[in-house]
C-alpha positions as CSV (number, residue, x, y, z in Angstrom):
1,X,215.8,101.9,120.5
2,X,213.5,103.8,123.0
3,X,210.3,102.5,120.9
4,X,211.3,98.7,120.2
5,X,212.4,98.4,124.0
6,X,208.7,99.5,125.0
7,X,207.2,97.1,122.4
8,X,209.1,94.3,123.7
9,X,208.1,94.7,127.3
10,X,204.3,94.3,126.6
11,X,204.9,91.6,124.1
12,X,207.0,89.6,126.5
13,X,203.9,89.5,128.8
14,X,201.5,88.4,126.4
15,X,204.5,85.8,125.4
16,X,204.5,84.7,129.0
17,X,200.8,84.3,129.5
18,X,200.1,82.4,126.2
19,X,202.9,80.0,126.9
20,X,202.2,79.3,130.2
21,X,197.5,79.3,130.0
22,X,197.6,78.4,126.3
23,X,200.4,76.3,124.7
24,X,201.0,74.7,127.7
25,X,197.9,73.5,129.1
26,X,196.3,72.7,125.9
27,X,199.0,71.5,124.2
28,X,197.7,71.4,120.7
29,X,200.2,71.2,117.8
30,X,198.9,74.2,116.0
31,X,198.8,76.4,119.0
32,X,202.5,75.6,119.4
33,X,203.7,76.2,116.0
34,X,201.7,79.6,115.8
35,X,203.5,80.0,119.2
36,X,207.0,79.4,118.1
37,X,206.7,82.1,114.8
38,X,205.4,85.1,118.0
39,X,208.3,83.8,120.0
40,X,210.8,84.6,117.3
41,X,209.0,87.6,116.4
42,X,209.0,89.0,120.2
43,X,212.9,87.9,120.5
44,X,213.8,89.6,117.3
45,X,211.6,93.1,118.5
46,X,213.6,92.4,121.6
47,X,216.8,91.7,120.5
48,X,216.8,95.3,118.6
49,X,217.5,97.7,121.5
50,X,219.6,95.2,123.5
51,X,221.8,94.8,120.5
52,X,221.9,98.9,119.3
53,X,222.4,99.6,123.3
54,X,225.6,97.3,123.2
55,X,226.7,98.7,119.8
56,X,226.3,102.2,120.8
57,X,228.5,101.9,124.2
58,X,231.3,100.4,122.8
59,X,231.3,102.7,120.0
60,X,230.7,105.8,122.6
């Protein structure tokens, strides 16, 4: 839980920055869809510890 939360956070910046200087600005169609796959890829890294945190304190 400990590690995927720490991966999450730095990937969540990147996320940030390349939606809003890349994707955004450009706005080219294969710069979006390469940017939708990492956005499911962060979410699911991210979704790990939120979802074992949640599991674990009802279960505690």
């Amino acid at each position: 839980m400990a590690v995927t939360g720490a991966a999450a956070l730095p990937l969540m910046v990147i996320h940030l920055g390349w939606a809003a200087i890349i994707v955004l600005l450009r706005n080219r169609e294969a710069e979006e869809k390469s940017f939708h796959k990492f956005f499911l890829l962060v979410w699911g890294i991210w979704l790990i510890p939120n979802l074992t945190g949640a599991i674990g304190t009802n279960l505690g």
